[in-house]
C-alpha positions as CSV (number, residue, x, y, z in Angstrom):
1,X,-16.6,40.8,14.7
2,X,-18.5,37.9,16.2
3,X,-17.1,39.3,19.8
4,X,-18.2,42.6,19.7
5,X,-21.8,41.5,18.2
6,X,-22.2,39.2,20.9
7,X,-21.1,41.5,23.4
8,X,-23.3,44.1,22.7
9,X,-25.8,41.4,22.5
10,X,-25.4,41.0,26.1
11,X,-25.1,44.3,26.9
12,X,-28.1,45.5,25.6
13,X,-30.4,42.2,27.3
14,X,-28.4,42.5,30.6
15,X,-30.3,45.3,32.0
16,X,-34.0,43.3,31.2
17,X,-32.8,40.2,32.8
18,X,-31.3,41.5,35.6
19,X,-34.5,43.9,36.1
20,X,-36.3,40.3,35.9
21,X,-34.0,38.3,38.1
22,X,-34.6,41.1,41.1
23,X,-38.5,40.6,40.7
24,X,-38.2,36.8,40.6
25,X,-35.9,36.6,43.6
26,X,-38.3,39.0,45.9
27,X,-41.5,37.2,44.7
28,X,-42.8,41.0,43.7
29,X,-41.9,42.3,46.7
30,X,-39.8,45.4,45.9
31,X,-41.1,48.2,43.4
32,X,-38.5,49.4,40.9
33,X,-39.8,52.9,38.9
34,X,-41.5,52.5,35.7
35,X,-38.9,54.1,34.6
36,X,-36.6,51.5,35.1
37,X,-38.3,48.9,33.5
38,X,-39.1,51.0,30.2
39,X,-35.3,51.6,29.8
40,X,-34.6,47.7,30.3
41,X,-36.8,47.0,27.8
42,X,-36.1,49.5,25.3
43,X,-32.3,48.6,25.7
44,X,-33.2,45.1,24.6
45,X,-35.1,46.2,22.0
46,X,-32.6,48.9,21.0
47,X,-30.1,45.6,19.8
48,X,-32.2,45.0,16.7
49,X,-31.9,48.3,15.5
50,X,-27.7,48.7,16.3
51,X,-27.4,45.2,15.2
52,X,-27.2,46.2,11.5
53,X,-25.3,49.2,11.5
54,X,-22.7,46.7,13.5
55,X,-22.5,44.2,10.8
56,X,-22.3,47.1,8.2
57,X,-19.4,48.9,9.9
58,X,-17.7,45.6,10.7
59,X,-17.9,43.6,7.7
60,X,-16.2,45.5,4.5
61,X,-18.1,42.9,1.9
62,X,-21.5,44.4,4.1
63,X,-20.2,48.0,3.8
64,X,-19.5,47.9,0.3
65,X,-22.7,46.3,-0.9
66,X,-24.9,48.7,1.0
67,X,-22.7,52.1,0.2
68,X,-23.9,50.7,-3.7
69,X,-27.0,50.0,-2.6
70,X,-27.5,54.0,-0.8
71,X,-25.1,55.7,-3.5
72,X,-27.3,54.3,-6.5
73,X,-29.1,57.1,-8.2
74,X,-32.3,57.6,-7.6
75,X,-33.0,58.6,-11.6
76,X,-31.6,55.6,-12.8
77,X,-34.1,54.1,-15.2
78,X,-35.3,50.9,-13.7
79,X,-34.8,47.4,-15.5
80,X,-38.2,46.6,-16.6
81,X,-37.0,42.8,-17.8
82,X,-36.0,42.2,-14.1
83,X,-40.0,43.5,-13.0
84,X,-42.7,40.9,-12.6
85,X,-45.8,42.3,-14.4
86,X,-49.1,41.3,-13.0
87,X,-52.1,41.9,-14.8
88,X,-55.0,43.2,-13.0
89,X,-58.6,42.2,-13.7
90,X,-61.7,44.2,-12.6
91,X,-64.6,42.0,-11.1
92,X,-66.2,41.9,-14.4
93,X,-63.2,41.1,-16.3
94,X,-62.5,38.2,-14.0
95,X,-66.4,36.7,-14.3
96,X,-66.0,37.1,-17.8
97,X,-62.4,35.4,-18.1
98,X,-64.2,32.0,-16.0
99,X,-67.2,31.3,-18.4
């Protein structure tokens, strides 16, 4: 699993760093498109969103825990002993709570 993360890792940042190298070794000289540089960025970019779905088909202790997580009903009643409470005071509430 590490192999494949790491080399789509590189596979997505290669194209941003070799974009950079060129423009480093010409001293600004040559003018890629636009174009070119949006889609090097954007495929750097795009690693943090695969990265997850990666570790979630890869990783069967990652697969399980989030098919739970997705599967879970949405009219479950929720466990009000696991919920912080917080108790909110107006402005007058809280000058009166100081004195």
């Amino acid at each position: 699993m590490l192999i494949i993360v790491v080399t789509v890792f590189a596979l997505c940042w290669l194209p941003g760093q070799v974009y950079h190298l060129i423009i480093a070794v010409t001293v600004w000289k040559v003018q890629l498109p636009r174009i070119v540089m949006n889609l090097c960025y954007w495929f750097g970019h795009a690693n943090s969103a695969i990265n997850p779905w990666l570790y979630i088909v890869m990783s069967s202790k990652i697969n399980s825990a989030f098919t739970r997580m997705v599967s879970r009903k949405s009219s479950q009643p929720l466990n009000r002993s696991r919920m912080a409470t917080t108790e909110v005071l107006t402005p007058k509430e809280m000058d009166e709570s100081c004195v």
